[in-house]
KEFI-738704 format. One record per residue (C-alpha): residue number from 0; residue in one letter; x, y, z. Coordinates in steps of 0.2 Angstrom, whole numbers. Example, Ala and Ser with C-alpha at 12.3 -4.5 7.8 and 13.67 -1.06 7.14 Angstrom:
BEGIN
+-----+----+-------+-------+-------+
!   i ! aa !    px !    py !    pz !
+-----+----+-------+-------+-------+
!   0 !  A !    62 !   -22 !    39 !
!   1 !  S !    68 !    -5 !    36 !
+-----+----+-------+-------+-------+
//
This chain:
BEGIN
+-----+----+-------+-------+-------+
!   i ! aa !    px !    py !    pz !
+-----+----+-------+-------+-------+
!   0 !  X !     0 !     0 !     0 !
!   1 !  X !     5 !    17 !    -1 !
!   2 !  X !    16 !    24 !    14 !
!   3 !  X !     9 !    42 !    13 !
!   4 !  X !     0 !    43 !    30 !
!   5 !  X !    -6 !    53 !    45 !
!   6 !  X !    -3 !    48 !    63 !
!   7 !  X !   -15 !    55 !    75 !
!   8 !  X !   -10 !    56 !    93 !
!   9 !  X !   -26 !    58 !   103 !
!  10 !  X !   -16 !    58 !   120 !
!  11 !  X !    -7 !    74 !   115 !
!  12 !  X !   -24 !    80 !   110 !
!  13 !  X !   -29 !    79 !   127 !
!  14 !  X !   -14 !    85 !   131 !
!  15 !  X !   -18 !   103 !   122 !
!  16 !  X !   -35 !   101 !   127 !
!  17 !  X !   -30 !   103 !   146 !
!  18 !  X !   -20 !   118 !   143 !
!  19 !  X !   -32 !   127 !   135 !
!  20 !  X !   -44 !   124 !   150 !
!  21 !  X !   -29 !   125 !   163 !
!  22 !  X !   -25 !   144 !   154 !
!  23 !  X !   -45 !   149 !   153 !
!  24 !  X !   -47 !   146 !   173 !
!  25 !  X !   -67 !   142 !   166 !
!  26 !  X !   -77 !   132 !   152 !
!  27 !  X !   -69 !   129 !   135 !
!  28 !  X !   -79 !   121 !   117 !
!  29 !  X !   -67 !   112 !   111 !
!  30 !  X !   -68 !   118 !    92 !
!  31 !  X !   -68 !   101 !    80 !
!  32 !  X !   -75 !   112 !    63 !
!  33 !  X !   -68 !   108 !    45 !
!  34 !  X !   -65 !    88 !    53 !
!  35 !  X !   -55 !    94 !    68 !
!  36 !  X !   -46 !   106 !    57 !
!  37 !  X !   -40 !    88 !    45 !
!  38 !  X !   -39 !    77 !    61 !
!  39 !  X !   -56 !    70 !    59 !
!  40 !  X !   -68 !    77 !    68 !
!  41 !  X !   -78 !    59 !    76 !
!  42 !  X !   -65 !    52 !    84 !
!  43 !  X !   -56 !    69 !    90 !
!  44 !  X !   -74 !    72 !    98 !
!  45 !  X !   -73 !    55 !   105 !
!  46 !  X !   -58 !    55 !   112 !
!  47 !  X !   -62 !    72 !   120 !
!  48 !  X !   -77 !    69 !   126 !
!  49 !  X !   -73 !    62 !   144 !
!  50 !  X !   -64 !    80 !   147 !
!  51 !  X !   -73 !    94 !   136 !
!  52 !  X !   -85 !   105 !   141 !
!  53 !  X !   -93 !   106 !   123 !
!  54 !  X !   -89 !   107 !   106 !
!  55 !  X !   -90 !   120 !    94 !
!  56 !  X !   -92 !   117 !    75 !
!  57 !  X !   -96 !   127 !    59 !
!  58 !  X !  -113 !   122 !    54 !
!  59 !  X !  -128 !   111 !    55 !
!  60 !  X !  -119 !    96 !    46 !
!  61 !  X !  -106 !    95 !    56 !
!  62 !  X !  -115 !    95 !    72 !
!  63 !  X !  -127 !    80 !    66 !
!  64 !  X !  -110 !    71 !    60 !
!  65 !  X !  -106 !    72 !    79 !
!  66 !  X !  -123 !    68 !    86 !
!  67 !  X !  -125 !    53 !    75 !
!  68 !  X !  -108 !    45 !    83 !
!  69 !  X !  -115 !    47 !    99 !
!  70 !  X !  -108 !    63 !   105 !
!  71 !  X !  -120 !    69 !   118 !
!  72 !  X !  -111 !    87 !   126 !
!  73 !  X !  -115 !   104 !   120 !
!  74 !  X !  -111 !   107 !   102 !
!  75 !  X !  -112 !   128 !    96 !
!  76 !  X !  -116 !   130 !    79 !
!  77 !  X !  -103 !   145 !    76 !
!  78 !  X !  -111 !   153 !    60 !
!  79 !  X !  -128 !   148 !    68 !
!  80 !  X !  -141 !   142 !    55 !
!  81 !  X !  -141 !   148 !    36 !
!  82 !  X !  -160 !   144 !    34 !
!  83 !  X !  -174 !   146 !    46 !
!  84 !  X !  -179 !   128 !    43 !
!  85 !  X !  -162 !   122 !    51 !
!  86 !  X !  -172 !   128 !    68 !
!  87 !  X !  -183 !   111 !    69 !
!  88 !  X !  -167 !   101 !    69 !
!  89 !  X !  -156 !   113 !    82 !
!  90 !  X !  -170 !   111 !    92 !
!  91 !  X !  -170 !    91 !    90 !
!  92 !  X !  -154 !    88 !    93 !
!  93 !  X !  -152 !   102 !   107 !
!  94 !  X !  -139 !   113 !    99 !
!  95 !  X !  -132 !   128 !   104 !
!  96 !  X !  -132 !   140 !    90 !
!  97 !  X !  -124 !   159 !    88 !
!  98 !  X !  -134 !   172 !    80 !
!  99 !  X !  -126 !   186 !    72 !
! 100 !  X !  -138 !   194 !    61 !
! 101 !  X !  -156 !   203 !    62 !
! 102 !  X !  -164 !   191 !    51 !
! 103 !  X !  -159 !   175 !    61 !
! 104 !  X !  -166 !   186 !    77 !
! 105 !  X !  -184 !   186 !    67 !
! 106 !  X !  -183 !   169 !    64 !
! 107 !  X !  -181 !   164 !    82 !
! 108 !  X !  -195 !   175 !    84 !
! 109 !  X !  -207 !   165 !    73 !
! 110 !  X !  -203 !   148 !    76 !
! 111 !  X !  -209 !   137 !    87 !
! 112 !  X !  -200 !   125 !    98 !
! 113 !  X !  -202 !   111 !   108 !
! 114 !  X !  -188 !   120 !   122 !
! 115 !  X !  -179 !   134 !   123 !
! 116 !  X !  -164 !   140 !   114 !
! 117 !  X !  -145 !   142 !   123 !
! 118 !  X !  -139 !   157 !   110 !
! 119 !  X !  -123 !   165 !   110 !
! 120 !  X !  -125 !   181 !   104 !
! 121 !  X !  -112 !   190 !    92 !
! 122 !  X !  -103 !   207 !    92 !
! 123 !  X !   -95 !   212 !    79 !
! 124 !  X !   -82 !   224 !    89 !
! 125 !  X !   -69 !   226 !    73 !
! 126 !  X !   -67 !   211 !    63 !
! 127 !  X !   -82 !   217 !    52 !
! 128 !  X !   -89 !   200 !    47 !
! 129 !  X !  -103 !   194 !    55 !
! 130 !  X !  -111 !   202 !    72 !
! 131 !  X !  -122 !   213 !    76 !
! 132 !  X !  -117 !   232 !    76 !
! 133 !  X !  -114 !   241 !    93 !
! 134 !  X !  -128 !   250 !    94 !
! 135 !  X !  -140 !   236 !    90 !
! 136 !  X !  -135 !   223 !   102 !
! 137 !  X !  -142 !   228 !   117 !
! 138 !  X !  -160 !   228 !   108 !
! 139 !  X !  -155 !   210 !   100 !
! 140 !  X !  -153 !   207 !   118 !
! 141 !  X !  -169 !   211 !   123 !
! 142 !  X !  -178 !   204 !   110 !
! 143 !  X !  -171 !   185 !   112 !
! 144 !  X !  -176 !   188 !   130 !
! 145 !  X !  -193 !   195 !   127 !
! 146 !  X !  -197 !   181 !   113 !
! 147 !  X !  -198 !   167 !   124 !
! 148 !  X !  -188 !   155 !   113 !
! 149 !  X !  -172 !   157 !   125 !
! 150 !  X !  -167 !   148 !   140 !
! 151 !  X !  -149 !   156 !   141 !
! 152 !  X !  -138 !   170 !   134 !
! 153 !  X !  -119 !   170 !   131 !
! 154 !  X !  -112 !   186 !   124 !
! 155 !  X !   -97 !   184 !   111 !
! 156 !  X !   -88 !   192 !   100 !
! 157 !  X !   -70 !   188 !    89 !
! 158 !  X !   -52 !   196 !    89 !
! 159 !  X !   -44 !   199 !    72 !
! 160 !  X !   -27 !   201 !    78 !
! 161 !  X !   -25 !   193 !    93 !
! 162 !  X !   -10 !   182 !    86 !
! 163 !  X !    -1 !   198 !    85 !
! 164 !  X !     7 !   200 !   103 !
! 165 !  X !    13 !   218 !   100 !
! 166 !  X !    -4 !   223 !    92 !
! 167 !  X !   -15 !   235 !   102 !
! 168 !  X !   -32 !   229 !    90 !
! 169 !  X !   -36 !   217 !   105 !
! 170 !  X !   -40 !   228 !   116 !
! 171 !  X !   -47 !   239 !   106 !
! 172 !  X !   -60 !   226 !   103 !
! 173 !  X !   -61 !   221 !   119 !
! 174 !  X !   -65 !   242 !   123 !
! 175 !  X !   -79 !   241 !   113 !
! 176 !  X !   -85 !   222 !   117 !
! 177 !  X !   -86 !   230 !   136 !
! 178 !  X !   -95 !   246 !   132 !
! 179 !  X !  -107 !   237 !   120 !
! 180 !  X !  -114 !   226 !   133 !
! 181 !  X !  -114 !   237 !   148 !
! 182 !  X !  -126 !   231 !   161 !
! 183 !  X !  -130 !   215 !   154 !
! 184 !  X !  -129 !   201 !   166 !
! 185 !  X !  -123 !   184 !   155 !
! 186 !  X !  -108 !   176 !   153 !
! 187 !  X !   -95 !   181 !   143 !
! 188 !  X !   -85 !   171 !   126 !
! 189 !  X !   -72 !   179 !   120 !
! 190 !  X !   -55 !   170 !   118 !
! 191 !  X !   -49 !   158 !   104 !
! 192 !  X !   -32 !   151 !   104 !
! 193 !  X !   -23 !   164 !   101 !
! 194 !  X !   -31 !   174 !   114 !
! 195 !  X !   -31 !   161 !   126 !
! 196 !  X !   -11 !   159 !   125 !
! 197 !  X !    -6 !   175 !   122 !
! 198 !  X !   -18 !   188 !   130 !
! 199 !  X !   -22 !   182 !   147 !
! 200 !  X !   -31 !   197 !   154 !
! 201 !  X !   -46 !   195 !   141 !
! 202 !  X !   -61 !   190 !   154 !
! 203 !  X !   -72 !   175 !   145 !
! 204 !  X !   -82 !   162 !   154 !
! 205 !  X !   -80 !   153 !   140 !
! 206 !  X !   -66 !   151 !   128 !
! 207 !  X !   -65 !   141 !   108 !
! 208 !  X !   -48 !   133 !   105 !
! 209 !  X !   -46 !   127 !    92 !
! 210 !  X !   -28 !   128 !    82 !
! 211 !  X !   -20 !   126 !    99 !
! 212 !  X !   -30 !   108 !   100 !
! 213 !  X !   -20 !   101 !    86 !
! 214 !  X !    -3 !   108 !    95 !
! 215 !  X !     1 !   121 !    82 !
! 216 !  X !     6 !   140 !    87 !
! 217 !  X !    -5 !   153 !    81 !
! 218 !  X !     9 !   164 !    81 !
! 219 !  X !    24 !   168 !    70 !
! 220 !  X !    36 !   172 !    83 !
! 221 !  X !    41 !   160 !    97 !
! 222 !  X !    30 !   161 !   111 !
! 223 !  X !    31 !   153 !   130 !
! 224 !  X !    15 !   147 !   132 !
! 225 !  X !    13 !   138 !   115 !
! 226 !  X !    28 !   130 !   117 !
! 227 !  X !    21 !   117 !   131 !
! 228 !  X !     9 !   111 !   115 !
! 229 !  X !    11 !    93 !   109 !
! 230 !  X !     8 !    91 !    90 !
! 231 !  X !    -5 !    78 !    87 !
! 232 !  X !    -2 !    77 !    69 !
! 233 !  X !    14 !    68 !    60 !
! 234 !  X !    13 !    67 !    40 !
! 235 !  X !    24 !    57 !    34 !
! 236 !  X !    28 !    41 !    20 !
! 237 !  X !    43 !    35 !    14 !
! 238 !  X !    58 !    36 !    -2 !
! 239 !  X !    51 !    28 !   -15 !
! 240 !  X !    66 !    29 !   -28 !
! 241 !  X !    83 !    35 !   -27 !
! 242 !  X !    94 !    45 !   -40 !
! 243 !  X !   111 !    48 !   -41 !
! 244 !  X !   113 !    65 !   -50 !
! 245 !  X !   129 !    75 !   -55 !
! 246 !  X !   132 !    93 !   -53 !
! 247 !  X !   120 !   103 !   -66 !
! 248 !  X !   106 !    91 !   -70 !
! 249 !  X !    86 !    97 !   -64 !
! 250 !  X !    75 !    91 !   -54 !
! 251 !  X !    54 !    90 !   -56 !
! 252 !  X !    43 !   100 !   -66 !
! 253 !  X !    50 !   118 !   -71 !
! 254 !  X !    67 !   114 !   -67 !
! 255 !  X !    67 !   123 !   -50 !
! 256 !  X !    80 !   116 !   -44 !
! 257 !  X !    96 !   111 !   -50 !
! 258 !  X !   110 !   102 !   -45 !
! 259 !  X !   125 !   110 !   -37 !
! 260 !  X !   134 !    97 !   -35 !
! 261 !  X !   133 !    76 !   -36 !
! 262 !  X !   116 !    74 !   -25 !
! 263 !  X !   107 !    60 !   -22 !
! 264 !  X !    89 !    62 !   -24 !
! 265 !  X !    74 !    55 !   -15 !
! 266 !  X !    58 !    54 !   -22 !
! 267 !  X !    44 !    52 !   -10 !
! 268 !  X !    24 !    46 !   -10 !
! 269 !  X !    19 !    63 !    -4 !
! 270 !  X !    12 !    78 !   -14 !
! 271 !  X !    -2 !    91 !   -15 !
! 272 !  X !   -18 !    79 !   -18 !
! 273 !  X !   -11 !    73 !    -1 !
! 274 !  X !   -12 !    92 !     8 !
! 275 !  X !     5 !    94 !     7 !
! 276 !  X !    10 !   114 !     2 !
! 277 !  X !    12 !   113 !   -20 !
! 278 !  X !    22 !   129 !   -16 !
! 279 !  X !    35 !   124 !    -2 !
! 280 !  X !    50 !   129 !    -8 !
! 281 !  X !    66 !   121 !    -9 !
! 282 !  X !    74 !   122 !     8 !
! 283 !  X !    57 !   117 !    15 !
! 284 !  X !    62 !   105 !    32 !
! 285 !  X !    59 !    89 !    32 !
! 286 !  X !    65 !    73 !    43 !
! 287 !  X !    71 !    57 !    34 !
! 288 !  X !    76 !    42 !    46 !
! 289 !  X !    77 !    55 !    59 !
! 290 !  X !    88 !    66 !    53 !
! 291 !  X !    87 !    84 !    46 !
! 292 !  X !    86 !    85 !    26 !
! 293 !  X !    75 !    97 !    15 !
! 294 !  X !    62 !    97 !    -1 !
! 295 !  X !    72 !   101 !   -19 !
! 296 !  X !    62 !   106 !   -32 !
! 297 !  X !    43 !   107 !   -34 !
! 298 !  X !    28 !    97 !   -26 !
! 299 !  X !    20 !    88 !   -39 !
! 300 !  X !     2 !    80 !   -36 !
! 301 !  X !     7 !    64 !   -30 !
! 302 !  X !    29 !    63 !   -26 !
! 303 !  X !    40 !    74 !   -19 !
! 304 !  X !    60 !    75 !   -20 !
! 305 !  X !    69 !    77 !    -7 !
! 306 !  X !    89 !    77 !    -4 !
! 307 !  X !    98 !    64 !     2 !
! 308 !  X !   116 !    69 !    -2 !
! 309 !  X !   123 !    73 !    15 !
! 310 !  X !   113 !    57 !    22 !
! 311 !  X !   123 !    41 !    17 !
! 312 !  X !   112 !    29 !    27 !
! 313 !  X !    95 !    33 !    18 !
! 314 !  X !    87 !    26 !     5 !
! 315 !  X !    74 !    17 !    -2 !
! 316 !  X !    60 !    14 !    12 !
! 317 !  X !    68 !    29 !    22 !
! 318 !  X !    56 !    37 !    34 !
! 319 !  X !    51 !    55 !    29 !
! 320 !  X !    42 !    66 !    42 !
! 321 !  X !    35 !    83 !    34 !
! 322 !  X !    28 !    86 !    51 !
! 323 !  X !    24 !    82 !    67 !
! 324 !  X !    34 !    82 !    84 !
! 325 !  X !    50 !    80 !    72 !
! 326 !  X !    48 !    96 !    60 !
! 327 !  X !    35 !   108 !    67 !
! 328 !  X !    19 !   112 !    58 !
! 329 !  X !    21 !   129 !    58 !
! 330 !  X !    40 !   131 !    50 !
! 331 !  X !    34 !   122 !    40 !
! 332 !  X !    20 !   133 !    34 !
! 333 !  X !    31 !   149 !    39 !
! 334 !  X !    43 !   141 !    22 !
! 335 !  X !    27 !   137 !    13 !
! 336 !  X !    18 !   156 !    14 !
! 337 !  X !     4 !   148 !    24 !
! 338 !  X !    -1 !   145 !    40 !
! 339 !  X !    -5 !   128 !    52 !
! 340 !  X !   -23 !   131 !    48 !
! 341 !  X !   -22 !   128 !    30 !
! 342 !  X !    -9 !   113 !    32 !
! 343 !  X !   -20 !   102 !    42 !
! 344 !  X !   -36 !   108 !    34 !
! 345 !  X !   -30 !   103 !    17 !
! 346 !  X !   -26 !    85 !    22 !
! 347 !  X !   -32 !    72 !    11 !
! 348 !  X !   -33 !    54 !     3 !
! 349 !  X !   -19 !    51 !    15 !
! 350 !  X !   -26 !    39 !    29 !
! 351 !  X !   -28 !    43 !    46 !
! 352 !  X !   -21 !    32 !    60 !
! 353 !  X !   -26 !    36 !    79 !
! 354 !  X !   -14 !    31 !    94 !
! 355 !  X !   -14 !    34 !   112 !
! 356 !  X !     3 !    35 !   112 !
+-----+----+-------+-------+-------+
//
């Protein structure tokens, strides 16, 4: 079978789960959206579910994924519901759900339910893309109260630049998160990853990691903190052929790289239909039986060349680890132009295999 695969270490998921918590002092969803950001999103939940205090997920699909393999915590919805008919199954299967916009408010209104809602209600205090405006919350407030549809009320909102550490946006958000919901008496969801690692005096009842889950800094710059993460995710496969080039001759498609001097080259099961970044660049870090080497020339779809010129004992069935504990998720990323995010989301066709270990 092909080697190309991704280990999943649900220990060190808990791990990360327990920090997050640890750093929040209170309640954290444990966010599994997009398949556990590529780490599959049932059997994250499941191995979670002993410790979380809920889940949060994009939309309805997710949620009902989660439900259906038995998942019985609190799941948030975290774009709420798209249609008002999505309101008979959130009620069904006892979801939380945010709302953000006037038009969801009027459905809420209008429907009728077998129980109560729990809404978390969102601000949009700078990142301008969904909430409510400042002005308009308080009344959105009011009107979920008055309707009758709403057993409890969390106040949210989300910081655009929190993963910047010398940036002063999060407390400028914070300014207006406090001053928009002056004098109402719920509890408070404010902090993500990034704000749970990096800006601890952000007040929030409840907090959403999510990145931080699967052991990747949101940051670019070291930070203490993130560094007491485990990566759950190693990507990894093995050399598939070997040649032995001299000085001058190219490598892969387009010819960007080409030989300095007599390199042995490694070609590897591992490309982009996999998830792995088409544009990393030569110089990209990568493992191989342990040791530090690097990609040469351009991803293609399905292989990948690396160099084995400096490594006399690999070869053919050599171990290759593109991340993990090994080669960190986001150097790789930072050689890549992309962030962690993107990497695991992107993860494909390669087959997932849990461990405790």
């Amino acid at each position: 079978m092909r080697p190309a695969r991704a280990l999943i270490d649900l220990q060190a998921l808990r791990h990360n789960y327990q920090l997050a918590r640890e750093l929040a002092g209170a309640r954290a969803l444990a966010v599994v959206k997009a398949d556990a950001y590529g780490h599959g999103a049932v059997r994250c939940a499941q191995a979670l579910q002993g410790d979380a205090d809920g889940f949060a997920v994009a939309c309805i699909e997710e949620a009902l994924q989660l439900r259906a393999a038995g998942i019985t915590a609190p799941i948030l919805l975290l774009e709420g519901f798209f249609e008002a008919s999505e309101l008979a199954l959130i009620d069904e299967h006892d979801l939380w759900c945010v709302v953000h916009a006037e038009w969801q408010l009027e459905a809420i209104e209008q429907t009728n339910l077998k129980r109560p809602l729990n809404v978390w209600l969102k601000l949009d205090s700078g990142m301008h893309r969904v909430g409510f405006h400042p002005a308009d919350y308080q009344a959105a407030y009011r009107r979920l109260l008055a309707s009758g549809k709403v057993v409890k009320i969390v106040l949210m909102s989300h910081f655009s630049r929190a993963d910047e550490l010398d940036c002063p946006r999060s407390n400028e958000q914070l300014a207006v998160f406090q001053q928009a919901r002056e004098g109402l008496a719920a509890e408070v969801s404010l902090r993500n990853s990034p704000a749970l690692l990096g800006w601890p005096s952000i007040p929030s009842d409840w907090s959403r990691p999510g990145i931080m889950l699967y052991g990747a800094t949101p940051f670019e710059q070291a930070q203490e903190v993130a560094a007491r993460l485990q990566p759950v995710m190693t990507l990894e496969s093995r050399v598939i052929s070997v040649r032995d080039l001299p000085a001058g001759e190219p490598v892969g498609y387009g010819a960007r790289f080409v030989s300095e001097r007599a390199t042995r080259v490694g070609v590897v099961a591992m490309g982009y239909a996999d998830g792995y970044p088409r544009h990393a660049p030569t110089g990209t870090p990568v493992l191989i039986d342990g040791q530090p080497s690097r990609i040469i020339g351009r991803v293609s779809m399905d292989m990948l060349t690396v160099d084995l010129s400096d490594l006399p004992g690999a070869g053919l069935g050599s171990r290759v680890e593109f991340w993990g504990r090994g080669v960190l998720a986001s150097d790789v990323a930072l050689a890549a132009g992309t962030i962690p995010y993107q990497l695991f989301c992107n993860v494909r066709r390669v087959p997932l295999i849990y461990s405790e270990a």
